[in-house]
N, CA, C and O of each residue as an XYZ file, in Angstrom:
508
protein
N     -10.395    -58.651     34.182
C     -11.128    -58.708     35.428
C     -10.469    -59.681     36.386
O     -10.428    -59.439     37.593
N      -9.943    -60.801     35.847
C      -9.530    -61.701     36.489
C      -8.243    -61.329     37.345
O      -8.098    -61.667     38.520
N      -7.013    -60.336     36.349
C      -6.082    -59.710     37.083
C      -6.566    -59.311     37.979
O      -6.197    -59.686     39.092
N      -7.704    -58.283     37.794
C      -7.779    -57.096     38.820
C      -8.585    -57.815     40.030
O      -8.743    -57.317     41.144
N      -9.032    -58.989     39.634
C      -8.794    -59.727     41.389
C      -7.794    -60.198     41.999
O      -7.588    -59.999     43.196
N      -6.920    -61.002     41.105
C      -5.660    -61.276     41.463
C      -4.804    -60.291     42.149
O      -4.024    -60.709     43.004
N      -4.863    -58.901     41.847
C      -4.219    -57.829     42.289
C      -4.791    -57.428     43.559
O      -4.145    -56.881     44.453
N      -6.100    -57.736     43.613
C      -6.659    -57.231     45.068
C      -6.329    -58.576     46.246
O      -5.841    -58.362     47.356
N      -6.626    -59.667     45.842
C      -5.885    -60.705     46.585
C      -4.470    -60.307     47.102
O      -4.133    -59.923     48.221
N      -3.804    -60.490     46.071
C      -2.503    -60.067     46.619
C      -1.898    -58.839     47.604
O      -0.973    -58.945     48.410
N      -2.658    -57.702     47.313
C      -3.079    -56.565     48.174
C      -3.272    -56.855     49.513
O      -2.505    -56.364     50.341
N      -4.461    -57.801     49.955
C      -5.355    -57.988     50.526
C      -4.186    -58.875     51.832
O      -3.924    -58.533     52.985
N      -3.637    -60.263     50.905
C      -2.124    -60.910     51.717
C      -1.323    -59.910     52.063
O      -0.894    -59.871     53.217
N      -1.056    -59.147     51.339
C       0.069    -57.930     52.115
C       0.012    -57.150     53.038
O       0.720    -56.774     53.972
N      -1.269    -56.909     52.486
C      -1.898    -56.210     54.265
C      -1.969    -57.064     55.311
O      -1.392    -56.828     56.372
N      -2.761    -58.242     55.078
C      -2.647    -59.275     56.550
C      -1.413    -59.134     56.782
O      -1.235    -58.311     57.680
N       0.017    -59.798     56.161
C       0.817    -59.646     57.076
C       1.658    -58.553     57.404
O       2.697    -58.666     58.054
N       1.075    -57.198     56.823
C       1.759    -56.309     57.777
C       0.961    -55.917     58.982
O       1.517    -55.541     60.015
N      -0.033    -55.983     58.887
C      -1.102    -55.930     59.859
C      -0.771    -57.177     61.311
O      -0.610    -57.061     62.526
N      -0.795    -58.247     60.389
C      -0.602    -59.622     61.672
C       0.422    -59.710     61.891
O       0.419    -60.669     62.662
N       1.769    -59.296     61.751
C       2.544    -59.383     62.351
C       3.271    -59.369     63.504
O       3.870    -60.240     64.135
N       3.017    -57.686     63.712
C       3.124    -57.732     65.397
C       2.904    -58.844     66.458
O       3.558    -59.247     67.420
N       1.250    -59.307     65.668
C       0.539    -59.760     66.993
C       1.139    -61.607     67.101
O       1.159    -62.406     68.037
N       1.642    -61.718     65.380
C       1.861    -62.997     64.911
C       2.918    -64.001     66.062
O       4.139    -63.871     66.152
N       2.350    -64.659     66.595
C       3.846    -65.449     67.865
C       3.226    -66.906     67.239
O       3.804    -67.850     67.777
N       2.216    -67.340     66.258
C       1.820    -68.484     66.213
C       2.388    -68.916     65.327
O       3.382    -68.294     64.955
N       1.930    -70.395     64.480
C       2.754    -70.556     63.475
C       2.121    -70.497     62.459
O       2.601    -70.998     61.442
N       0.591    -69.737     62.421
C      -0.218    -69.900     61.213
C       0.235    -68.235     60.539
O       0.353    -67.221     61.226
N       0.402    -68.312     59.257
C       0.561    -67.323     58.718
C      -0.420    -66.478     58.145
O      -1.054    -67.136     57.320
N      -0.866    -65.196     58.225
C      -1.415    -64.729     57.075
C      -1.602    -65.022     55.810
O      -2.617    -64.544     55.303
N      -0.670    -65.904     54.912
C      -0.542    -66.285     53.746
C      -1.231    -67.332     54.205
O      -2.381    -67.270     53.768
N      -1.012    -68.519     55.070
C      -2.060    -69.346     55.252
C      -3.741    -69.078     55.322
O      -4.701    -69.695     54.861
N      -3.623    -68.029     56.014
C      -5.242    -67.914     56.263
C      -5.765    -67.130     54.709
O      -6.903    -67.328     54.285
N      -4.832    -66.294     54.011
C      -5.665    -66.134     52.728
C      -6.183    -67.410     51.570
O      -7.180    -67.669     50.896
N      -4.660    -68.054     51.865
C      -4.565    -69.554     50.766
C      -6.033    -70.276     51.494
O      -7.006    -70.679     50.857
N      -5.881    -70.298     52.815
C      -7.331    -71.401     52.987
C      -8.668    -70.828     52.796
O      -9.528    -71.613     52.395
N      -9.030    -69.525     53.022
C     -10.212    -68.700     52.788
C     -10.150    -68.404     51.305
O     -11.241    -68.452     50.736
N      -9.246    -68.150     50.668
C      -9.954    -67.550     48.957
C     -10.569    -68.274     48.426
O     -11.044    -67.776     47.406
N     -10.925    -69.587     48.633
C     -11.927    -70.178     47.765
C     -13.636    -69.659     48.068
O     -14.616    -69.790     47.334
N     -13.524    -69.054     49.403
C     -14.521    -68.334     50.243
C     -15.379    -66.834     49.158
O     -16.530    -66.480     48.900
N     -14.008    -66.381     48.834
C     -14.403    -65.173     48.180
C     -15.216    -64.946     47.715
O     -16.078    -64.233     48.228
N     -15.304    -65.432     46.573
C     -16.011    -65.236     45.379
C     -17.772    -65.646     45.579
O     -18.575    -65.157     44.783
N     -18.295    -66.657     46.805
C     -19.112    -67.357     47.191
C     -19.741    -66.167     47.729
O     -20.838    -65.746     47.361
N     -18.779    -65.483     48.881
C     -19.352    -64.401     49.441
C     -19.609    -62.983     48.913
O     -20.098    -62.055     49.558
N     -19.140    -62.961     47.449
C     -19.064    -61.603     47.070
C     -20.666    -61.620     46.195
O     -21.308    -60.576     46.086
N     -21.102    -62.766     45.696
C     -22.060    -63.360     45.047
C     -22.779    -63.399     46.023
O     -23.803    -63.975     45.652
N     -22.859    -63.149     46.993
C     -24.501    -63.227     48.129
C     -24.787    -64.881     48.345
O     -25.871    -65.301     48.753
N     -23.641    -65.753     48.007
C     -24.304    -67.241     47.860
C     -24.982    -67.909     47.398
O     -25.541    -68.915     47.833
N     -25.037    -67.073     45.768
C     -25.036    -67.572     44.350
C     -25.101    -68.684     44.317
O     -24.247    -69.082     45.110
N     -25.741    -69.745     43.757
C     -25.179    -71.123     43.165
C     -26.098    -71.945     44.334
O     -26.747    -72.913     43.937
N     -26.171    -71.515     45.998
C     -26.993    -72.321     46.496
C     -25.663    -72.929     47.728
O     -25.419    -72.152     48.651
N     -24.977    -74.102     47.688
C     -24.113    -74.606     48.330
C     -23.263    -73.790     48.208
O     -23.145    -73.012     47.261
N     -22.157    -73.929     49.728
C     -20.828    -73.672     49.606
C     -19.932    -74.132     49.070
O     -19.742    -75.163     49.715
N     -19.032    -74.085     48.118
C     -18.095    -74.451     47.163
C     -17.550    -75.530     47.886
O     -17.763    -75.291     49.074
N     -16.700    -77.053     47.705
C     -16.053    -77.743     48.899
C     -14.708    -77.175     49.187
O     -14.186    -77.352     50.288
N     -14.087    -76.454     48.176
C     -12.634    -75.909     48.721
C     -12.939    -74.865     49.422
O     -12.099    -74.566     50.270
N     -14.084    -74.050     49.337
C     -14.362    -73.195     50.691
C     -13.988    -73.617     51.892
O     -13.125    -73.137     52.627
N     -15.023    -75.005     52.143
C     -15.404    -75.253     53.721
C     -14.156    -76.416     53.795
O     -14.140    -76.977     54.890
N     -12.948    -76.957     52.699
C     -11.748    -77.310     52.992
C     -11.090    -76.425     53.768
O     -10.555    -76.601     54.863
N     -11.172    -75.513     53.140
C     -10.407    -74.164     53.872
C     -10.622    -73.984     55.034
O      -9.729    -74.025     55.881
N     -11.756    -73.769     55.272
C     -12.621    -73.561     56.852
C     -12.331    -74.613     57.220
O     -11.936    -74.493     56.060
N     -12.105    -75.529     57.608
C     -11.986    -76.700     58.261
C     -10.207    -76.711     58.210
O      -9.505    -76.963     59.189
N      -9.831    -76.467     57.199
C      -8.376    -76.738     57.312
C      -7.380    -75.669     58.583
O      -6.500    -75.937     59.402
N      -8.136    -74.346     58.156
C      -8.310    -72.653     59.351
C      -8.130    -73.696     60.411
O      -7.026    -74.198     60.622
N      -9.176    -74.017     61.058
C      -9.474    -74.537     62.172
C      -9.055    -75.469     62.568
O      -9.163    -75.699     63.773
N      -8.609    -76.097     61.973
C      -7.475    -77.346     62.664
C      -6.397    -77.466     63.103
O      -5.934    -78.291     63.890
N      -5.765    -76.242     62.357
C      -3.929    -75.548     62.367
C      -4.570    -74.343     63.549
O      -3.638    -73.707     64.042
N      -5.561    -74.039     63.932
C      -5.250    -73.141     64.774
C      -5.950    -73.795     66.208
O      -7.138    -73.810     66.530
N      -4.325    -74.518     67.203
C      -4.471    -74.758     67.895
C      -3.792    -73.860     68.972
O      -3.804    -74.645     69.921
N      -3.370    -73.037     69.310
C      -2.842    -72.194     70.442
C      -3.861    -71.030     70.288
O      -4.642    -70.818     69.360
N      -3.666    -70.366     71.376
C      -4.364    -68.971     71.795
C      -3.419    -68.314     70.327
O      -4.048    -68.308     69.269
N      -2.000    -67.802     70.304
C      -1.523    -66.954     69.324
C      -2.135    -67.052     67.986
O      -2.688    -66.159     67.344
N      -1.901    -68.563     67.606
C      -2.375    -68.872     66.037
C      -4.187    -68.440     65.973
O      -4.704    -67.942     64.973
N      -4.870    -68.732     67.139
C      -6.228    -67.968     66.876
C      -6.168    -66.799     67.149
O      -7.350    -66.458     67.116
N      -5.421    -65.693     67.472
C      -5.193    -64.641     67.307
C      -4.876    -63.803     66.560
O      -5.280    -62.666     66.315
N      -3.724    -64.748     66.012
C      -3.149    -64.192     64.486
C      -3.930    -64.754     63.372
O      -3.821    -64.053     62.366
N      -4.652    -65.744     63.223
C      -5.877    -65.732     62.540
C      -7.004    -65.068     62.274
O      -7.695    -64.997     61.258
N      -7.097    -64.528     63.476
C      -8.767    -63.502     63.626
C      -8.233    -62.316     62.977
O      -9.037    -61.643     62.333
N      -6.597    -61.806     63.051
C      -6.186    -60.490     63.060
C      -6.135    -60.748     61.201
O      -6.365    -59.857     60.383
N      -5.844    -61.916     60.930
C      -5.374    -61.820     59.150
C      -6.956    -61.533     58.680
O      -7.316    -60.524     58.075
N      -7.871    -62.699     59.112
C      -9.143    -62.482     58.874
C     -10.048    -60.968     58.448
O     -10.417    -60.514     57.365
N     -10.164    -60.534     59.714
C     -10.149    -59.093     59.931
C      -9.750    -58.142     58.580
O     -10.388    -57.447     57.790
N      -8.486    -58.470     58.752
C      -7.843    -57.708     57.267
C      -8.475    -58.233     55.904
O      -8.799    -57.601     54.899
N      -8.559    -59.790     56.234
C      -9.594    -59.809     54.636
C     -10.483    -59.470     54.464
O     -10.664    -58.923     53.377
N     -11.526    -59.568     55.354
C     -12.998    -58.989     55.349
C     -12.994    -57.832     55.140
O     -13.736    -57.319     54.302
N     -12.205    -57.215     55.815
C     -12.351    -55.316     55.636
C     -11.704    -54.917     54.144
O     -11.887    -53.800     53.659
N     -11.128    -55.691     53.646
C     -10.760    -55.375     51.909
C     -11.633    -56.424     50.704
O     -11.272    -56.695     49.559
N     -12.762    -56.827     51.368
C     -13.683    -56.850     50.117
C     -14.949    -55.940     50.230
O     -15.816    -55.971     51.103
N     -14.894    -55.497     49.640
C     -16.076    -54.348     49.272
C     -17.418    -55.168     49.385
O     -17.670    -56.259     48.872
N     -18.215    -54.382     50.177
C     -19.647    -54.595     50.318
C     -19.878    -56.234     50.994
O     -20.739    -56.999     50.561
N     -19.076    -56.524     51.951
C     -19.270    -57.817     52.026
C     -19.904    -58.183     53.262
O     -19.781    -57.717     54.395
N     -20.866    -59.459     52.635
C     -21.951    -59.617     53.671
C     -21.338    -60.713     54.563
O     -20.763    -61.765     54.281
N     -21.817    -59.808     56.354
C     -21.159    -60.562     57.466
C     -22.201    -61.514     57.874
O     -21.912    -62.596     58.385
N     -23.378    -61.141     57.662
C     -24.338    -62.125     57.904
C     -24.216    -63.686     57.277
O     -24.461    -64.770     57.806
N     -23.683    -63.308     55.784
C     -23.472    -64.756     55.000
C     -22.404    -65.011     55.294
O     -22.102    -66.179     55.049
N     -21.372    -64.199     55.896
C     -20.038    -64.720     56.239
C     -19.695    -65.447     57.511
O     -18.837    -66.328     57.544
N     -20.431    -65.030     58.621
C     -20.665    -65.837     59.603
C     -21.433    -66.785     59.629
O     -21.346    -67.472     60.647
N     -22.472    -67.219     58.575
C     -22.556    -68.675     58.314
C     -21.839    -69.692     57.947
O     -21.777    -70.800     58.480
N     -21.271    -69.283     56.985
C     -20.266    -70.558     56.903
C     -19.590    -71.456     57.227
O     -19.161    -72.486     56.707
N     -19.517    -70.868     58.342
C     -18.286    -72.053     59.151
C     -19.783    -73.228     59.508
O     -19.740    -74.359     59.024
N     -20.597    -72.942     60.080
C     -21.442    -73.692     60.442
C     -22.017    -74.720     58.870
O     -22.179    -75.938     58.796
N     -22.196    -73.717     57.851
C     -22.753    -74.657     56.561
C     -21.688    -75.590     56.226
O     -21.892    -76.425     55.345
N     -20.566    -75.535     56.839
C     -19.064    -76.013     56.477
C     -18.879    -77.414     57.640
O     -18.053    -78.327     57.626
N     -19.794    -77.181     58.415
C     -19.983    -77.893     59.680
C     -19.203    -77.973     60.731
O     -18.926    -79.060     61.237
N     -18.713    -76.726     61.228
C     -17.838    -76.008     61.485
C     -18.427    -75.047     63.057
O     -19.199    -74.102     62.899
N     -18.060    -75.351     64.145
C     -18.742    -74.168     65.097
C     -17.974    -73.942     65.813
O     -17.080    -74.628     66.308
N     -18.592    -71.819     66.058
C     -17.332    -71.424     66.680
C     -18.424    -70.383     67.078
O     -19.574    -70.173     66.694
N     -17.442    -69.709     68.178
C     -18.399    -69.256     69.366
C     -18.687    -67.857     69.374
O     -19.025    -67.391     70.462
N     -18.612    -66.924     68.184
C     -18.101    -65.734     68.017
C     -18.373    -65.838     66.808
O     -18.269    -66.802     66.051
N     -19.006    -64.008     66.513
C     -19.339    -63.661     64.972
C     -18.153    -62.528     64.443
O     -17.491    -61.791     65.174
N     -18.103    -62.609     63.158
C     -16.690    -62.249     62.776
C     -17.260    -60.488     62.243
O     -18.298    -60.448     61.583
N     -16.750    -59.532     62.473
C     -17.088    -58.034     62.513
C     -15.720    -57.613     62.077
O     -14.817    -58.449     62.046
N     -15.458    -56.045     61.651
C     -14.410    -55.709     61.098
C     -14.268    -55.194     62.766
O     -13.158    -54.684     62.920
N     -14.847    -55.190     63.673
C     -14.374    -54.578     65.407
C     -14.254    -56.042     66.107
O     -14.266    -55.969     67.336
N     -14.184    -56.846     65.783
C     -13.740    -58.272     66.534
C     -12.813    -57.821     67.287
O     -12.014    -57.129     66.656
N     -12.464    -57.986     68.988
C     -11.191    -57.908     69.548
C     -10.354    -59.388     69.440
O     -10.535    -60.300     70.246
N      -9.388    -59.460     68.275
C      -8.806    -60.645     68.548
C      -7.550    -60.965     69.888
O      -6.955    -61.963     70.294
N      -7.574    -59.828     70.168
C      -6.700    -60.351     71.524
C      -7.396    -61.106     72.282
O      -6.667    -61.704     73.073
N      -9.124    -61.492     72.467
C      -9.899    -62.068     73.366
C      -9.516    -63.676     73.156
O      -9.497    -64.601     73.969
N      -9.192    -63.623     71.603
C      -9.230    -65.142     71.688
C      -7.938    -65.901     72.711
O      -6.758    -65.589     72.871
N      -8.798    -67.039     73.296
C      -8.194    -68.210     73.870
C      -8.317    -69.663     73.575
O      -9.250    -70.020     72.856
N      -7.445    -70.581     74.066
C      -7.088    -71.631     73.347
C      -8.401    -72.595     73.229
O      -8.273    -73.660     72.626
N      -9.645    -72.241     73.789
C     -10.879    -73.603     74.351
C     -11.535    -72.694     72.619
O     -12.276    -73.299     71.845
N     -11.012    -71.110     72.329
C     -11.889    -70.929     71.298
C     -11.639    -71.762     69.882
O     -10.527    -72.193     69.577
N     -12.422    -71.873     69.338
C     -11.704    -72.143     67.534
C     -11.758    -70.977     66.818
O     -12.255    -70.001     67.380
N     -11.303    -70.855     65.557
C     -10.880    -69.408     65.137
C     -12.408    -69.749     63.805
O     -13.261    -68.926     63.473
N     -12.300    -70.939     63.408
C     -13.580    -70.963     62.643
C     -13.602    -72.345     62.479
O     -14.528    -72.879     61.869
């Protein structure tokens, strides 16, 4: 079981960056934004199991958001994002757009698999 997440992770990075590429002019990578969100996963696939957010979650979330200081890097963030959300099965956006806030974390925009990330600009945070 454990592979066959490992395999969808890895899936999941490959797609972000063929997906974020194009749009990619920043310096945050797709591989970055999976490495800082997967501790996220498993929290969100569980409906938020356990009660608290994990702390390497909202490391992550906080770490997202600090490296993404230009309009591109929150662009190419929203676009890797995007790609992760839409490759976990059944996953709740309602609990997923909390987080950043339980993480203590605010950002001005709820995250949808139809997000236009070209909107983002530099006053936004990406999470």
């Amino acid at each position: 079981m454990a592979s066959s997440m490992s395999l969808k992770l890895a899936c999941i990075a490959v797609l972000c960056l063929v997906v974020g590429a194009p749009q990619a002019q920043g310096a945050i990578t797709c591989g970055q934004v999976v490495s800082d969100l997967t501790p996220c996963i498993a929290y969100i696939r569980s409906n938020g199991a356990g009660g608290s957010v994990p702390a390497p979650c909202c490391n992550g979330i906080r770490s997202l958001n600090n490296a993404a200081r230009t309009t591109p890097d929150r662009q190419s963030a929203c676009n890797c994002i995007k790609g992760l959300t839409a490759g976990i099965a059944g996953i709740n956006f309602g609990l997923t757009n909390r987080l950043p806030g339980m993480c203590g974390v605010n950002i001005p925009y709820k995250f949808s698999t139809t997000l236009d990330c070209k909107t983002f600009r530099m006053t936004q945070h990406v999470l």
